[in-house]
Steps between C-alpha positions, in 0.01 A plus 500: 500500500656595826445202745278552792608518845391284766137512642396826309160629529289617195764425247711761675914499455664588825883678442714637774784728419899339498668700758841514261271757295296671708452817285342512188723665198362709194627466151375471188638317161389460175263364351343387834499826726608337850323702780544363833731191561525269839594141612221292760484180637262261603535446847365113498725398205851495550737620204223659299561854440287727293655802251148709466524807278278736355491577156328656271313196383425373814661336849750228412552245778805336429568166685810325603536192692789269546647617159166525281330788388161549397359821438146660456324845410217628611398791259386786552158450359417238729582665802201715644627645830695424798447644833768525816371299820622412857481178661196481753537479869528123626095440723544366822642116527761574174859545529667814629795420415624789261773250332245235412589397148222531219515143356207567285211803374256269680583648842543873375240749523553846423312841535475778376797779690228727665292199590616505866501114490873479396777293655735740659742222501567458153653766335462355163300642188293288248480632170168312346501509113237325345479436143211272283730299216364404154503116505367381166324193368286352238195676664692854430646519899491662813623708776695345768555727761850485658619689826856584547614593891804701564614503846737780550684469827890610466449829770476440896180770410181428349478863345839473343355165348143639394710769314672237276174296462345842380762576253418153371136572510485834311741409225262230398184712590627730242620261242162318488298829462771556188718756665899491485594779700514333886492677829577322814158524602184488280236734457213417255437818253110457555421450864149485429259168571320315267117504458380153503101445399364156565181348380405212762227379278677442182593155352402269740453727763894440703647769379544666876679182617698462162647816539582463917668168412681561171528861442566635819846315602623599090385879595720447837769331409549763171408833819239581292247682740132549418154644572286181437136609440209250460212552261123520645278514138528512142686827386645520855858525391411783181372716763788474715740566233303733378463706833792441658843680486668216351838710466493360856656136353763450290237260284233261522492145555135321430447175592222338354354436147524719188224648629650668770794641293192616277396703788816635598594612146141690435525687833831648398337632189204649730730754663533822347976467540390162283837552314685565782360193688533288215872610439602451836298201630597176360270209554573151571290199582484185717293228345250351703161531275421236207587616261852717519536598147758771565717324794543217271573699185807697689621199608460343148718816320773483790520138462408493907400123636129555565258190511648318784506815742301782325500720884836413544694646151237764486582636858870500395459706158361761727727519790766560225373861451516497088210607255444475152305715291097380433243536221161630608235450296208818548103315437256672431130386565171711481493546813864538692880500396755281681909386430540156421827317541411135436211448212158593355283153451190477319327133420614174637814598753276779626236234537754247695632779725196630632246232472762247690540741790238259686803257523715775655543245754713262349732755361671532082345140477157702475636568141520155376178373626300793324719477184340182443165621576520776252603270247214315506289714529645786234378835468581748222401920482398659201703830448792672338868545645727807352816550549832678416846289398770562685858446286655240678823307397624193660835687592322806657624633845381377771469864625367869413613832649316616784417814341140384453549507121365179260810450288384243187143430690288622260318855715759761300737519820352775676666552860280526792403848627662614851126513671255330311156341592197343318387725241160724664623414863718795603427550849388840577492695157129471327677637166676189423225279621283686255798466204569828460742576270539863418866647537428718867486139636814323318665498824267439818581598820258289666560164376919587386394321140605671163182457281670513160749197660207303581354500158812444302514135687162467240582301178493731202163341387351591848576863545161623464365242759585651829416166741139566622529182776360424828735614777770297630405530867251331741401563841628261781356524862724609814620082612618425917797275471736421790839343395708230678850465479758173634870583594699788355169646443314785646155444658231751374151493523337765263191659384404720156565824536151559472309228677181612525391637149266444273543244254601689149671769695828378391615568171748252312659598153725295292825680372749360320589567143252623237346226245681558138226306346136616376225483787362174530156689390680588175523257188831289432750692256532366195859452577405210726463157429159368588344114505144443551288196553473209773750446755605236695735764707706795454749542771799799519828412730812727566668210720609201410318306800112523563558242830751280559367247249454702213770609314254722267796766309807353461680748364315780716732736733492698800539800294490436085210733428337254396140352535437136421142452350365113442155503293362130482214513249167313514555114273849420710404157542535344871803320425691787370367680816632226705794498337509899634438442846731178577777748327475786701681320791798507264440839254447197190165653482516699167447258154842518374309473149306795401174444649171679347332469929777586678758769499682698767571823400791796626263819530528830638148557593168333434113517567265227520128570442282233653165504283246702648226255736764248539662389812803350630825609748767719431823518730777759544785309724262209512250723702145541367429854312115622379437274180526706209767727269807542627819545334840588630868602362827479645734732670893351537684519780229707704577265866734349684521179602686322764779247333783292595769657325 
């Protein structure tokens, strides 16, 4: 660790350039690629000198005083940005003296270049690199965030010294975005801002203030700028994405629960370019609801320090501007379809999630309490749960092809048509709402669909049983919405296109890709596996994390193709259920002896079939769908996803 200098604020490492080697060189050597090499010194410590270079692994700060050496990298992965700055002008009563020394960062304070605050006098340049390193511990870790000053000042010119500051500057700019061919200045390939959606009144209602006081200075310090848009009412942020030229932003940031990643994801697959949105609009999410199932499950597979600052390590997996590939799961009910990314719930964790939402108050801890209540007081459903097996090996990849196709998962690997929507909701051609099928309309015009491709996604015991199902569409009125914005952000106060129409007047379809499963209208092939009877729950995940505290599918991934179905029959006794809950903190949950109540199952689609008259919740993404059928299957690698690496 490189020692601190003297009266430092905010952690922050003060170095001034040695005189003797005023000019950085370039070289590089095997097998660490040496970029930019130069010696500093800190002005309050005689004899110290600094060697920093950068490398391809990171910024080595080599130290040497009175004979000793002790040296330290920074790597690249920890570094998020760095910015060039200018020391402020002195107010009125400070020093005008232009060769008062800089004994310590406490008395600095710089400014942006174009500020018009800036100290004439000082010609020096600060290069600000700020970096969050991976401490670890017995609680898993954390983030320590880490500032490292440059103070280039070897030219009688401030330009001449801003030049070598920005050399510095853009050759790590470009390393930390993963590019190794450096220019002396940096330009960012996408120029575009980020579209950040926030949901004030999720969690425990702070998530406005969470994201001023932790997200904001990450965003800044990293120059990521963004539109920051704050929901009004439920389904605020679906429209939005829906309506909105989102090619705009070079992604979207929600910030929030699941729920509002829920939102985000469906409105994509409302726009008619849904493939082209979905393609090239990656998603990432800030945690701030109770339950953050999917923040905590990226964190989990990247091995990211999460419970001790969720905001925090979340805000810097998506300043780093990767994506992974995500599963989306396409439900079905009777009366709408939507794209799931988190988990279908039916029985006791349905019960929990939406019956505790009275204790939204107190945050996850709403869990617990009503875990214990539903316990006691145990339900079980009469009905039957089918499903299809999914061929899963304990050595299989961690990742599919995004080419849409199934691989091992069980649906025949048919590849997803190039425009497809919900079977008998083509937008403007009455033929293929009707199910024609005659050859003069194989290839439609009106709705760009090739008939004979959409039936050969039918299993071969389904071919005569063209899907006669409710439309996938529903009508949404015209919404006002005005949308606030902090620094970096644009102000904009908006209203519907349409404000002013009748309620109905707009119509909303669901695209997406077509269902290769029967209608949910049509019987179970044979070729499924079916159980029937009294349940205690039935409950489908495709991430490993439901919240933060429940570890539910330990062996899930962002992008196996795989759906993870647990069926807990009616006679588990309360212990064994118990048992269950206590290990779900840990992923124990699961008998490790064969156990006739409980089994969690790898699937590739399913349907659950509530007995008719009885009632009960259902969830999709821990939000609360019509009680009923429903069933669902999964599509790999359909999203993307914000990740760290």
């Amino acid at each position: 660790m490189v020692d601190k200098p003297k009266a430092n604020h905010a952690g922050e490492e003060i170095v001034n350039p040695s005189p003797a080697n005023s000019k950085g060189t370039e070289c590089g050597s095997p097998p660490n690629v040496v970029y930019l090499t130069e010696t500093f010194y800190i002005s309050s410590k005689k004899n110290t000198v600094f060697e920093v270079r950068l490398t391809d692994r990171g910024l080595s700060l080599k130290k040497q005083t009175n004979g000793s050496t002790k040296e330290q990298t920074i790597l690249l992965k920890d570094i998020i940005g760095c910015r060039c700055l200018r020391s402020k002008r002195k107010t009125k009563g400070g020093s005008a003296c232009a060769c008062t020394s800089i004994s310590g960062t406490a008395q600095l304070k710089v400014v942006e270049d174009n500020s018009g605050e800036q100290d004439e006098s000082d010609v020096s340049a600060y290069l600000y690199i700020y970096a969050y390193i991976l401490k670890r511990n017995r609680r898993g870790g954390f983030r320590e965030r880490t500032t490292i000053t440059l103070r280039f000042r070897s030219f009688d010119k401030y330009e001449d010294n801003n030049k070598e500051a920005q050399k510095w500057r853009a050759a790590i700019k470009y390393l930390i975005s993963g590019e190794t061919s450096l220019k002396s200045m940096y330009q960012p390939k996408d120029t575009r801002k980020t579209l950040v959606i926030l949901n004030p009144k999720s969690g425990s209602g702070k998530a406005r203030e969470m994201f001023q006081q932790r997200v904001a200075p990450v965003f800044a310090e990293a120059e990521i700028s963004y539109d920051l848009h704050i929901t009004k009412k439920s389904d605020w942020a679906r429209e939005f994405v829906r309506s909105r030229d989102i090619y705009l932003w070079r992604g979207i940031v929600v910030v929030g629960g699941d729920g509002i990643f829920y939102e985000a994801l469906n409105g994509l697959f409302e726009r008619e370019d849904w493939q082209t949105a979905i393609d090239e609009t990656p998603i990432g999410i800030i945690p701030c609801g109770s339950g953050n199932g999917l923040a905590k499950t990226i964190a989990h597979l990247y091995d990211e320090p999460f419970e001790t600052k969720p905001i925090l390590a979340s805000a810097l997996m998506v300043v780093k501007g990767k994506h992974s590939m995500l599963d989306i799961v396409r439900v079905e009910t009777r009366s709408q379809i939507m794209f799931s990314f988190l988990s279908v719930g039916w029985g006791l964790i349905s019960d929990i999630d939406i019956e505790s939402e009275r204790l939204r108050a107190i945050g996850g801890q709403r869990f617990t309490i009503w875990s214990v209540h539903r316990l006691i007081s145990l339900r079980t459903y009469q009905g039957k749960v089918s499903y299809i097996p999914a061929l899963v090996s304990l050595n299989r990849s961690n990742s599919l092809p995004h080419d849409g196709t199934t691989g091992g998962t069980g649906l025949g690997g048919v590849g997803l048509l190039k425009h497809s929507i919900s079977y008998n909701t083509t937008l403007d051609c009455n033929d293929c709402q009707e199910g024609r099928n005659d050859d003069s309309h194989n290839n439609c015009d009106a709705c760009d669909t090739n008939f004979s491709d959409v039936l050969s996604l039918e299993t071969s015991s389904n071919l005569d049983m063209f899907r006669p199902r409710i439309d996938s569409w529903y009508s949404a009125n015209s919404r006002k919405s005005t949308y606030f914005s902090t620094v970096d952000s644009v102000y904009e106060s908006d209203r519907a296109s349409n404000d002013g129409a009748q309620a109905g007047a707009n119509v909303v379809r669901m695209f997406g890709p077509p269902s290769r499963i029967p209608a949910l209208t049509a019987p179970v092939p044979d070729t499924w596996k079916t159980v029937s009877g009294e349940f205690v729950m039935a409950h489908a995940a495709y991430q490993s994390h439901l919240s933060t505290e429940c570890f539910f599918a330990p062996r899930s991934k962002l992008n196996d193709g795989v759906i993870w179905l647990l069926i807990i029959r009616a006679g588990v006794s309360r212990s064994q259920l118990l048992s269950f809950m206590l290990g779900l903190g840990s992923g124990t949950h699961i008998p490790a002896q064969e156990n006739e109540y409980i089994k969690m199952i790898p699937v590739t689609a399913f349907r659950i079939e509530p007995s008719s008259g009885s009632t009960g919740h259902m969830t999709v993404d821990g939000e609360r769908v019509e009680y009923g059928p429903i069933q669902a299957e999964i599509f790999p690698s359909l999203a993307k996803v914000m990740v760290p690496k």
